[in-house]
C-alpha positions as CSV (number, residue, x, y, z in Angstrom):
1,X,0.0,0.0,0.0
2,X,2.8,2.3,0.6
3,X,3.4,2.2,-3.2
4,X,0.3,4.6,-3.2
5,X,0.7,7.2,-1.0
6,X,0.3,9.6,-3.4
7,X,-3.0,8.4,-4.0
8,X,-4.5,8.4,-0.5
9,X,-6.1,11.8,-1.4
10,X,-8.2,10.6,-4.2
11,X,-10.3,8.2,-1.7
12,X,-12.8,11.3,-0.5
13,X,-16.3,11.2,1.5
14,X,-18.3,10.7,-2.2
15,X,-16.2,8.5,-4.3
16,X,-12.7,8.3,-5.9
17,X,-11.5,11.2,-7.4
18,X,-8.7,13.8,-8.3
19,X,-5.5,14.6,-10.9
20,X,-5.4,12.0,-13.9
21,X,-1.9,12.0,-13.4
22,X,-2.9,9.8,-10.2
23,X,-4.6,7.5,-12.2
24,X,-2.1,5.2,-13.8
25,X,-1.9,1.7,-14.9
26,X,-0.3,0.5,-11.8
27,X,-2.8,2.0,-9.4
28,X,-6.1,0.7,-11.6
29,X,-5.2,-2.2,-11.4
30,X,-4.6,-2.6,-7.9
31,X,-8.3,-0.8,-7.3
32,X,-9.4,-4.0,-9.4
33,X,-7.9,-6.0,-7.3
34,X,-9.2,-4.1,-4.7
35,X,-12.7,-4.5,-5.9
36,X,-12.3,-8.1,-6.7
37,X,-11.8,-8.6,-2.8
38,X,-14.5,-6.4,-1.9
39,X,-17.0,-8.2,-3.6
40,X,-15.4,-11.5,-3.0
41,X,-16.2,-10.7,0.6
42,X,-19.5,-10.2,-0.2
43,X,-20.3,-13.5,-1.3
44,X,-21.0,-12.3,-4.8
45,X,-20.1,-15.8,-6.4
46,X,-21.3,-15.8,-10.3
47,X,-23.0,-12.7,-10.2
48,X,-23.2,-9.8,-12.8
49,X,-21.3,-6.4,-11.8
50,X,-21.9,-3.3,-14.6
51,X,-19.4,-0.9,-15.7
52,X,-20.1,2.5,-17.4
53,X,-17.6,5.4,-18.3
54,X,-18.3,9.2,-18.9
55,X,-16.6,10.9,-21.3
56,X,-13.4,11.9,-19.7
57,X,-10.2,11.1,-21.8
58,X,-9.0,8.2,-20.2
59,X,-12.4,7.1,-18.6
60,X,-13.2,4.3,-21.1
61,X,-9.5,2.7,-20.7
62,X,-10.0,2.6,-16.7
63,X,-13.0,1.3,-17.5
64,X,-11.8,-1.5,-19.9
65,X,-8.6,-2.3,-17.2
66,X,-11.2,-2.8,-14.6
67,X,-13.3,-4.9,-16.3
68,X,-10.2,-7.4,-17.3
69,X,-9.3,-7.1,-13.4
70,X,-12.5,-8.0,-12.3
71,X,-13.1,-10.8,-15.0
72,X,-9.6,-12.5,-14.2
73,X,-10.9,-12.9,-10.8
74,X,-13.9,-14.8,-12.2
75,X,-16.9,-12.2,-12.1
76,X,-19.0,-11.8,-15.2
77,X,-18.7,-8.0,-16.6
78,X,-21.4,-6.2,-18.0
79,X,-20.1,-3.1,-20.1
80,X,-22.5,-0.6,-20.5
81,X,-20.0,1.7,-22.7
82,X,-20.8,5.5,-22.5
83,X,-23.9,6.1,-20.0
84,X,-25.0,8.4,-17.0
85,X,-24.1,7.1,-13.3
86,X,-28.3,7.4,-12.8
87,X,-28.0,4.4,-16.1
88,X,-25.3,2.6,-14.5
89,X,-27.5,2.5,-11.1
90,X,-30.5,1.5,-13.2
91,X,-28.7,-1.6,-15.3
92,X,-27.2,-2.6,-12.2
93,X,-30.7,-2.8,-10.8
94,X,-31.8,-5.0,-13.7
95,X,-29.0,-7.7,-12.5
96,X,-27.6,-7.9,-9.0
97,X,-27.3,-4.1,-7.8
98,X,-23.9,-4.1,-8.8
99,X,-21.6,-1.2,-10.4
100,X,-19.0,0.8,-11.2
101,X,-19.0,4.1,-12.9
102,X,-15.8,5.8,-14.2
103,X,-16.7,9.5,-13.5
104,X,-15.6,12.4,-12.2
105,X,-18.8,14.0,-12.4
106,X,-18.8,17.7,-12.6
107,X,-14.7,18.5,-12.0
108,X,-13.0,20.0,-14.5
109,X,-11.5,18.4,-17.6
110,X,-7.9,17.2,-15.8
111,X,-10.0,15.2,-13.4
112,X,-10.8,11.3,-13.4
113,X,-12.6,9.7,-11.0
114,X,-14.6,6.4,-10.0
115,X,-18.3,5.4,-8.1
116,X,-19.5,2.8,-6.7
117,X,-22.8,0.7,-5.7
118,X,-23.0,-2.7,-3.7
119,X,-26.1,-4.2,-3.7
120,X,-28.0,-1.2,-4.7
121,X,-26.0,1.2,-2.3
122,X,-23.8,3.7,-2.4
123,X,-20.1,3.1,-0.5
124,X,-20.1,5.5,2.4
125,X,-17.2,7.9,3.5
126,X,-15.7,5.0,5.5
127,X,-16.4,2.2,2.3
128,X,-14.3,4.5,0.4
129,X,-11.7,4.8,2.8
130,X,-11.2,1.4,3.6
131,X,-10.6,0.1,-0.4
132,X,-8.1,2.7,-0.3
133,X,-6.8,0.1,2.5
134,X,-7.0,-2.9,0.3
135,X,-4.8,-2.0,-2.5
136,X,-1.9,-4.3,-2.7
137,X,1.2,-4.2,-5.6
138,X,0.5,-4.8,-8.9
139,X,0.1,-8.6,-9.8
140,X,0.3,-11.1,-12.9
141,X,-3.4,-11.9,-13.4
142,X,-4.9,-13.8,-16.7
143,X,-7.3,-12.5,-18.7
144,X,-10.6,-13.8,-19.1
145,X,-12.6,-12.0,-21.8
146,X,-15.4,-14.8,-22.1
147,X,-16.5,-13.1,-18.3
148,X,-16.6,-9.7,-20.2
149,X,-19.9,-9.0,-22.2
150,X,-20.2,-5.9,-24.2
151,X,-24.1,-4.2,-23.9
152,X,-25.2,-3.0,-27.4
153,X,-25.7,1.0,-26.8
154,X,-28.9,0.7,-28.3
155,X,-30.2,-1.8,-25.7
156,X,-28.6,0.3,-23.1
157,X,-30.4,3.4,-23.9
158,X,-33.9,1.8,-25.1
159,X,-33.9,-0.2,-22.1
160,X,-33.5,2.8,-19.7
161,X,-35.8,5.1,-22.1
162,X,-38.8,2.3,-22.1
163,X,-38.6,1.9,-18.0
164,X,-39.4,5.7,-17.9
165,X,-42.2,5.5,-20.0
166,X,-43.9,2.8,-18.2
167,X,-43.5,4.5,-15.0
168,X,-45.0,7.7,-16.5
169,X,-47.9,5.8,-18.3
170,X,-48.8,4.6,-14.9
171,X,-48.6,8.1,-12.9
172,X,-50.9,9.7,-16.0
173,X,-52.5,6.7,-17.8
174,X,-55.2,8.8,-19.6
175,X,-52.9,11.9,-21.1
176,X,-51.0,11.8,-24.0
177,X,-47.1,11.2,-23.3
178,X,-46.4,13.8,-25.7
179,X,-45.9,17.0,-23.2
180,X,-46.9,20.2,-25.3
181,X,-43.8,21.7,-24.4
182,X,-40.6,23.2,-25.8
183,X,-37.5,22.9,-24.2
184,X,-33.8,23.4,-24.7
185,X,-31.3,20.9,-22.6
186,X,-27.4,22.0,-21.8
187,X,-25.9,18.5,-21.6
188,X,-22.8,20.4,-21.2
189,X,-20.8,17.9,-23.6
190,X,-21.0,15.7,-20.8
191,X,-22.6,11.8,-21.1
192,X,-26.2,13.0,-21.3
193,X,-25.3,14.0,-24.9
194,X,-25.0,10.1,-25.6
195,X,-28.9,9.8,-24.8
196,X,-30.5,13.3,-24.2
197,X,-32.2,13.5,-27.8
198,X,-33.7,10.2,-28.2
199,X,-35.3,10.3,-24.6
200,X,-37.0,13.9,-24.6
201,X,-37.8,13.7,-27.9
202,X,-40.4,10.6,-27.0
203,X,-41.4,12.5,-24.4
204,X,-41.7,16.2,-25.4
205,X,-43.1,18.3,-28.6
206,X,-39.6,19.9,-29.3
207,X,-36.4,19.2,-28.2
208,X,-33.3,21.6,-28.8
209,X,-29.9,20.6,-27.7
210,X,-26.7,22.9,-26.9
211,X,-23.4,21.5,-26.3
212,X,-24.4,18.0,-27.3
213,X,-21.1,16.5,-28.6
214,X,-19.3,14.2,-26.3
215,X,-16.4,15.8,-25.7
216,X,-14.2,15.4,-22.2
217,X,-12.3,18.8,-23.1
218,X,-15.5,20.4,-22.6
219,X,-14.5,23.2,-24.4
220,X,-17.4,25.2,-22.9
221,X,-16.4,25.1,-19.3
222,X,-16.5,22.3,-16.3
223,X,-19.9,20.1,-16.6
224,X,-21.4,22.3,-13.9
225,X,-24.5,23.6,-14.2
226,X,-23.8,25.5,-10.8
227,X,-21.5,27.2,-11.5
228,X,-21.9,31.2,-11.7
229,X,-22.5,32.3,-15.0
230,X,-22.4,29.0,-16.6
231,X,-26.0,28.9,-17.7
232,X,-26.2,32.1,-19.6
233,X,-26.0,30.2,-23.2
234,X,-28.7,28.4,-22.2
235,X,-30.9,31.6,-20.5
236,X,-30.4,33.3,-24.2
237,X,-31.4,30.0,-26.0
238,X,-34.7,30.0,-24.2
239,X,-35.5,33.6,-24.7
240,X,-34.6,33.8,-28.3
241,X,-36.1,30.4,-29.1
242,X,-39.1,31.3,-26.8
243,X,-39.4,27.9,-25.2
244,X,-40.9,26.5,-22.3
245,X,-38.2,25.2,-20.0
246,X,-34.4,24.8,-20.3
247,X,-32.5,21.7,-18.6
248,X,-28.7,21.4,-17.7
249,X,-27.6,18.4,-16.8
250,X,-23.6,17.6,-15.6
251,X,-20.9,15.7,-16.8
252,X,-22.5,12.4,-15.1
253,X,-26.1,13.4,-15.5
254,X,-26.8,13.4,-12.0
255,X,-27.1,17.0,-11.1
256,X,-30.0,18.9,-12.7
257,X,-30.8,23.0,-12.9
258,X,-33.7,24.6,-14.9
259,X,-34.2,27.9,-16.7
260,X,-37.9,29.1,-16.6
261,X,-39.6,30.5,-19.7
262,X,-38.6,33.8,-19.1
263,X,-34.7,33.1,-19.5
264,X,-34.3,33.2,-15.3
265,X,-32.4,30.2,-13.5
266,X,-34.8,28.9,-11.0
267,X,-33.0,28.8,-7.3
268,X,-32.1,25.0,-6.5
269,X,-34.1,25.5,-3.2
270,X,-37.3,26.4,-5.3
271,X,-36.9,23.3,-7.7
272,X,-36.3,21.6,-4.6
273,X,-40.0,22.8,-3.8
274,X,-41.7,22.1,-7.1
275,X,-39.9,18.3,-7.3
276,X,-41.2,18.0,-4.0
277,X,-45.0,19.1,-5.2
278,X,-44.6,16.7,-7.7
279,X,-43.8,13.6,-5.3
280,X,-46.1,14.4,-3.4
281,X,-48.9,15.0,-5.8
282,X,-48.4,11.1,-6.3
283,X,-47.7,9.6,-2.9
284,X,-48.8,6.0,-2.6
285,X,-48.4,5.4,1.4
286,X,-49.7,7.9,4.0
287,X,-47.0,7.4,6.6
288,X,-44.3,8.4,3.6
289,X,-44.5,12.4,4.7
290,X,-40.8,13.5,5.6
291,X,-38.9,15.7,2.9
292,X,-35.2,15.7,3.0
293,X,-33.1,18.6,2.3
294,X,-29.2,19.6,3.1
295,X,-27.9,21.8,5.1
296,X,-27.5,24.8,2.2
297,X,-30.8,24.9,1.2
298,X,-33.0,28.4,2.4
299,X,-34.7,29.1,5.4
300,X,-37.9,29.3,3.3
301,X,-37.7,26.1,2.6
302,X,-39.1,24.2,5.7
303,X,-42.5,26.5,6.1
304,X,-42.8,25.6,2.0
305,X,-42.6,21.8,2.8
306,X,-45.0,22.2,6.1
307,X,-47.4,24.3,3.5
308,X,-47.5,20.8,1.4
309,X,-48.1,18.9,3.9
310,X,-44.7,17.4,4.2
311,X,-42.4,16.7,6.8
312,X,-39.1,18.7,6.5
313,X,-36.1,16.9,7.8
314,X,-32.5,18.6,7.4
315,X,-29.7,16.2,6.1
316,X,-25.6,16.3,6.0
317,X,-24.6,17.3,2.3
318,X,-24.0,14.8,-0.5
319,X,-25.5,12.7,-2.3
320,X,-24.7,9.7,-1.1
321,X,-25.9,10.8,2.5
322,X,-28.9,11.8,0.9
323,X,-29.0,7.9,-0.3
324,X,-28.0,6.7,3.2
325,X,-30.5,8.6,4.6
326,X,-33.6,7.6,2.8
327,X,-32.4,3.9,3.0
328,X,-32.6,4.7,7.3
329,X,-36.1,6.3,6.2
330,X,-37.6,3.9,3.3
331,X,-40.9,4.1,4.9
332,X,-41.2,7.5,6.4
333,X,-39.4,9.7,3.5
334,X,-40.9,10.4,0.3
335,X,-38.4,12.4,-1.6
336,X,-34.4,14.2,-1.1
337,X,-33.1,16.8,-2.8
338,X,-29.8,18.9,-1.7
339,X,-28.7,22.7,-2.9
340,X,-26.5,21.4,-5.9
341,X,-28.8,20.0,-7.5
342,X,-29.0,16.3,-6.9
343,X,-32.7,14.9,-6.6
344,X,-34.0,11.7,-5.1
345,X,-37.7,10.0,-5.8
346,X,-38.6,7.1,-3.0
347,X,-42.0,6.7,-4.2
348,X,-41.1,3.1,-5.5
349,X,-42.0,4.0,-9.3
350,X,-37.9,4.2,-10.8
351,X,-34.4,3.5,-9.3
352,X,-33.7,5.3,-5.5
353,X,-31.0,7.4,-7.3
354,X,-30.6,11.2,-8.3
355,X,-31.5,11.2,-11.6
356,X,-31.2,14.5,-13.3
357,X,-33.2,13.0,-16.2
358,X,-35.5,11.6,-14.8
359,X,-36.2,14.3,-12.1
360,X,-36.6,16.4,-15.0
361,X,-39.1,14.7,-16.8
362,X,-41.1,14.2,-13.2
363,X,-41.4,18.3,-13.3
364,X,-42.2,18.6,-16.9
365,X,-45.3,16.2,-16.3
366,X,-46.1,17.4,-13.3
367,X,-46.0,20.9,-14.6
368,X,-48.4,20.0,-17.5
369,X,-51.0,18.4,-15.2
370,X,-51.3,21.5,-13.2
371,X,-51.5,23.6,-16.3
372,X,-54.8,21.5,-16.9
373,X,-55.9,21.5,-13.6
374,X,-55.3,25.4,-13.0
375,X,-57.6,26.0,-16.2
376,X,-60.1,23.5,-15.3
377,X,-60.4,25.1,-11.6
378,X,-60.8,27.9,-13.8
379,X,-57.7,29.4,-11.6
380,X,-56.1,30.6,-14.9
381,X,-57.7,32.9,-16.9
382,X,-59.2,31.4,-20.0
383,X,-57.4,30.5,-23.1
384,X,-57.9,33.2,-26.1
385,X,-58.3,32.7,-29.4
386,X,-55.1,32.7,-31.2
387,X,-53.5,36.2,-32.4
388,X,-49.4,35.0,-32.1
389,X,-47.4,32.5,-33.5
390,X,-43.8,31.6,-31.9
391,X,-40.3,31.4,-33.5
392,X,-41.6,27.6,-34.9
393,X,-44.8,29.1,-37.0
394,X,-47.2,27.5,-34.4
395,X,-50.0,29.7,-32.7
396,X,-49.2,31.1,-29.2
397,X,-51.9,31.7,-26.5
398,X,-50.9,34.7,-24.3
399,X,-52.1,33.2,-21.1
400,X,-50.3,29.7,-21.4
401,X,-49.9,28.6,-17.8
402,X,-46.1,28.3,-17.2
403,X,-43.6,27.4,-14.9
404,X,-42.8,31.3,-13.5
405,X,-46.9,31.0,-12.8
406,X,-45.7,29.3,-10.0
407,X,-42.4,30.0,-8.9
408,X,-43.0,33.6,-8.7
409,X,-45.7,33.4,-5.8
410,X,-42.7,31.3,-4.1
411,X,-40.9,34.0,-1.5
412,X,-38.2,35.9,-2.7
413,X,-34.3,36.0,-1.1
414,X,-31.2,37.2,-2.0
415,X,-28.7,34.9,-1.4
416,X,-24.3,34.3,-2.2
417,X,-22.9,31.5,-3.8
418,X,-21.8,28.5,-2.3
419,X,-18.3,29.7,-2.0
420,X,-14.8,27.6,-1.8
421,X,-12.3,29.4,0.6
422,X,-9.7,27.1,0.7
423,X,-7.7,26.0,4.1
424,X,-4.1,26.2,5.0
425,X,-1.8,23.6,3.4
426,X,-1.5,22.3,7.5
427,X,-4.9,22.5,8.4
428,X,-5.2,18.8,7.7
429,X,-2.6,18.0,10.4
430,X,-4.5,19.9,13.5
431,X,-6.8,18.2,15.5
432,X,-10.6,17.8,15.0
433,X,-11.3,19.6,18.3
434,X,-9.1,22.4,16.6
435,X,-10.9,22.9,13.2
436,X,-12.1,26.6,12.3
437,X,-15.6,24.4,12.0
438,X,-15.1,23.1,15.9
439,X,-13.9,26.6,16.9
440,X,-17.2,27.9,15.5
441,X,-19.5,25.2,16.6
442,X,-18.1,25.8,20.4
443,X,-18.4,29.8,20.3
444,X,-22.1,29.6,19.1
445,X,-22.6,26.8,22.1
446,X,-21.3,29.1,24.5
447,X,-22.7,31.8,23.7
448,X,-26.1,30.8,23.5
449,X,-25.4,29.4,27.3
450,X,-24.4,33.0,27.8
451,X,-27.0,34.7,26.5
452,X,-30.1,32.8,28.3
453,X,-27.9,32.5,31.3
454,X,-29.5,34.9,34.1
455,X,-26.8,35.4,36.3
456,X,-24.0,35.6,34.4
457,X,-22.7,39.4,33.8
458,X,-18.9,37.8,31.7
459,X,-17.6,34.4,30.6
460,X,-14.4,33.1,29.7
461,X,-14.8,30.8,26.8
462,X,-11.7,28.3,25.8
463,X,-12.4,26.6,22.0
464,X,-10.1,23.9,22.9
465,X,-6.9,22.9,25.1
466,X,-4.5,24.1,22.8
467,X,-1.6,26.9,23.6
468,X,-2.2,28.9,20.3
469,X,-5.4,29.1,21.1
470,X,-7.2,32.2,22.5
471,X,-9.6,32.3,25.4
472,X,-12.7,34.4,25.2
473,X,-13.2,36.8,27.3
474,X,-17.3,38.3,27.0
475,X,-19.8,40.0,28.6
476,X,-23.6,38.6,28.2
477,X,-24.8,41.7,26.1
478,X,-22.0,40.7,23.7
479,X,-23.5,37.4,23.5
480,X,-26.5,38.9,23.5
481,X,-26.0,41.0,20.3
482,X,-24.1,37.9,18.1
483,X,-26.5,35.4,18.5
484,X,-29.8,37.2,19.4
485,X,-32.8,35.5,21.0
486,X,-34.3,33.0,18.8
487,X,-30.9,32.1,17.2
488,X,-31.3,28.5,15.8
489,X,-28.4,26.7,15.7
490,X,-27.6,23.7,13.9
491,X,-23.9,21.3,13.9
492,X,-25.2,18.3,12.1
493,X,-22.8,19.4,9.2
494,X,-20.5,22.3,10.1
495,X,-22.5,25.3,11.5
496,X,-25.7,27.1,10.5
497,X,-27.6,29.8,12.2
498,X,-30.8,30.7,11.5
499,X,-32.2,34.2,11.7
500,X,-35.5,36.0,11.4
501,X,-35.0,36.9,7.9
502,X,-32.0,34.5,6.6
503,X,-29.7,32.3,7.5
504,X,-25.8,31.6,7.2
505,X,-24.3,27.9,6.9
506,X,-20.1,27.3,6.9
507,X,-18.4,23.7,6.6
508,X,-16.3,21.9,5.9
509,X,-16.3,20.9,2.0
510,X,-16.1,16.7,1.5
511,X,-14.8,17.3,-2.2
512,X,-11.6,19.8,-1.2
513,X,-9.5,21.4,1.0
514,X,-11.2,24.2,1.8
515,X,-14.6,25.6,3.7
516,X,-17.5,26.4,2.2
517,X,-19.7,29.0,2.8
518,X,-23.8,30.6,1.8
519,X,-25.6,33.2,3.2
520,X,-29.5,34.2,2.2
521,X,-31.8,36.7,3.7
522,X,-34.8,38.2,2.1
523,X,-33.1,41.4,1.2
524,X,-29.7,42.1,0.5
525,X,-30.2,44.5,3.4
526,X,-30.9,41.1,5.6
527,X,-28.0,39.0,4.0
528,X,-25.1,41.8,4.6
529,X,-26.2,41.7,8.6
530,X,-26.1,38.1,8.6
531,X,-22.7,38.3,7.2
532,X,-21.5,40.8,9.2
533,X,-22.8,37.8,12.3
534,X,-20.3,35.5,11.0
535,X,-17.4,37.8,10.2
536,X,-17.9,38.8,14.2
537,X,-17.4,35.4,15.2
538,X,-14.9,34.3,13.2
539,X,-13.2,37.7,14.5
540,X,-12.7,36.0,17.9
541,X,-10.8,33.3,16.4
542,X,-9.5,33.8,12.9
543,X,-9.1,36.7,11.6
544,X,-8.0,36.0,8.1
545,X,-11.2,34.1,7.8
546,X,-13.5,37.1,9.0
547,X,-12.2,38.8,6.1
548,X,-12.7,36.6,3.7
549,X,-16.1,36.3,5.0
550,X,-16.5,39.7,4.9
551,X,-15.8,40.0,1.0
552,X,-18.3,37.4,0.2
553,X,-21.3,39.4,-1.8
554,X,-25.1,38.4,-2.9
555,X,-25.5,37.1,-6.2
556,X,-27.1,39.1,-9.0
């Protein structure tokens, strides 16, 4: 294991992942070896494991290496070729629950990466770390290609497209599966290019695709549909083209965002809401009420879920928690969904996995059938006769029910980014009780104990036993004045405060070295105080931090 030391970095809390220059012929195949005794251990004699690739340079050979690991060890190979990690979840559904995915998801073009699922589940932060334990040096292992079948890419994406339609032929069995809609979808040059136009075009009126060429340069930018600024080709495609709904989907096809018809990027916490609506619309079991969400997401959010009638429950971030998560709550939780965009169904009707896709399509229906209920309530106004005509020729009604019909009666909030600040090259080396996170998580405890205490006038606070660092010294008005009375305070992942009119959340990320950090209020006026909250706090502490904290501005 020593031989890959320099490796130790690429097993993080989601999956495998980091430089390509990590990734070399020595190292893959000790992860199939690696593998190979991880399912060996799990008594997976004679079953079917299924590997898919993204399009990464690189990603189809570390696919093709593991495969003839996996096969010399006597497991039969399914090859699905080019495919999303949602398809490589679903094909390993329709065998054993078995699969590998070569992806680094939404990184940037220099990064590889791998994912697993055992059994239907995803490996956990401590799964991932302990493979990283069973690499071993390379070995002389004999090929067995009759164990390795290759999946026609046809089949693969038929297969996949068919199981959609059936499960939306059972949710609306009396409309047509022909949504009235046009739509434009980023795929970003990412592995939903492979499928993106055969499966919307079955289900939609018209389809329009921008950077649809696989392509792992992506000459257009990282396969992140999150990232600021990165959606303005597709905001202009849907105002010039005057469609319906635009979909961006990343490199892996597991993260979704949406443009509404008006060319405006709907916040993830508001397509949290409506994919939420939409499970709900169709829950099958009573007792399935509770409504996951992440840490990031707004403080609007909960009241919106209670409004539904849902159960809001806050989560850890990432999307395998999320997966963890509802597996704890199979019977109590009916849908997850996190701020970057990842979106989970548990209604029993596809796969249990964030499928952009397929999340996607589950709005677009659900969209429709409250276009026709809101005109049959008579809640719209009626339809007109027709005067317009789009870009396509075809007549327009002016009062076409549309997605911004709802999402502007949703509340509005101003909020930052989810911004990286990245950590000391030593910060890995100090002690958890020593963390800027544990520092913070300890000041807001004791300050709260502070505030509500009666007879205290000053406290000493000490964040933790060691020399460097400082003891507290503060009075209870102070207390009083950083962390006012109702002050919620949450440490399940990091630290979050919520306020009267917004919220602040900093963390740890899982994916780099570095913290990460939102703020949202319902002005900007509301945002800049809750700010200036943090950069107070982190004042005691670290001051280099407060300022970078206080530098951090509302989006536009």
């Amino acid at each position: 294991m020593t031989q890959f030391c320099d490796q130790r970095s690429l097993f993080r809390a989601y999956d495998v992942r980091g430089h390509h220059a990590y990734f070399s012929d020595d190292f893959i195949q000790a992860l199939g070896v690696a593998f190979a005794k991880l399912f060996a251990e799990s008594n997976f004699d004679g079953q079917i494991i299924v590997i898919g690739f993204d399009v990464r340079l690189k990603s189809d050979d570390i696919a093709e290496n593991l495969a003839s690991v996996l096969a010399a060890f006597g497991f039969k190979v399914k090859v699905l070729g080019l495919v999303t990690t949602p398809m490589m979840a679903f094909w390993a559904q329709q065998f054993d629950g078995h699969g590998i995915m070569v992806t680094a998801s939404h990184s940037d073009k220099d990064t590889l990466g791998i994912k697993w699922i055992i059994e239907n589940n995803s490996a956990s932060e401590a799964d991932i770390a302990a493979l990283f334990h069973r690499l071993a040096a390379p070995q002389t292992l004999t090929s067995n290609p009759k164990n390795i079948a290759y999946l026609p890419a046809q089949e693969v994406a038929n297969r996949y497209i068919d199981a959609i339609a059936q499960v939306f032929a059972k949710l609306y069995p009396t409309s047509n599966l022909k949504l009235p809609f046009t739509i434009v979808i980023d795929c970003m040059n990412g592995a939903t290019s492979a499928i993106a136009k055969a499966l919307f075009s079955r289900f939609c009126q018209r389809v329009i695709l921008i950077n649809d060429t696989p392509d792992g340069r992506f000459p257009q930018g990282n396969p992140d549909p999150t990232e600021p600024n990165r959606l303005a080709e597709l905001q202009q495609s849907l105002i010039v083209l005057e469609a319906d709904l635009g979909l961006a989907f990343d490199g892996d096809g597991d993260r979704l965002m949406i443009v509404d018809n008006r060319g405006k990027v709907v916040a993830p916490d508001h397509l949290l809401y409506l994919l939420a609506s939409a499970a709900i619309s169709f829950q099958q079991s009573p007792n399935a009420k509770q409504i996951l969400f992440d840490i990031k997401c707004s403080h609007h959010l909960p009241k919106l879920l209670k409004n539904l009638g849902a159960t809001p429950v806050m989560t850890r971030t990432g999307s395998s928690i999320l997966r963890q998560e509802l597996d704890a709550r199979q019977d109590s939780a009916l849908f997850a969904g996190e701020l970057s965009g990842h979106f989970i169904f548990n209604d029993g009707l596809f796969i249990r996995y964030d499928d952009a896709i397929y999340a996607s399509l589950r709005l677009l229906f659900w969209l429709d059938n409250q276009s026709q209920l809101a005109y049959q309530s008579q809640l719209a106004a009626p339809k007109q006769s027709f005067q317009l005509t789009d870009n396509w020729g075809e007549p327009k009604s002016q009062n076409r029910y549309q997605l911004t019909d709802i999402t502007q009666a949703l509340p509005l909030m101003v909020s930052t980014a989810d911004h990286y600040l990245p950590l000391g090259a030593t910060a890995h080396q100090q002690p958890l009780a020593c963390s800027i996170v544990s520092h913070l998580a300890l000041l807001c405890q004791q300050l709260q104990a502070i505030a509500a205490n009666l007879d205290a006038n000053a406290s000493v606070i000490q964040l933790c036993d060691c020399d460097d660092c400082p003891k507290i010294n503060i009075s209870k008005s102070q207390a009083q004045q950083l962390l006012p009375k109702g002050t919620v305070l949450n440490c399940i992942d990091g630290v979050r405060l919520d306020f009267a009119s917004g919220f602040g959340v900093l963390r740890k990320s899982n994916t780099s070295h570095s913290l990460t950090v939102r703020f949202a209020g319902d002005s900007v006026a509301d945002l800049l105080e809750i700010r200036s909250r943090f950069v107070a706090l982190c004042q005691w502490f670290d001051a280099d931090l407060a300022q970078k904290i206080a530098g951090l501005l509302p989006e536009c």
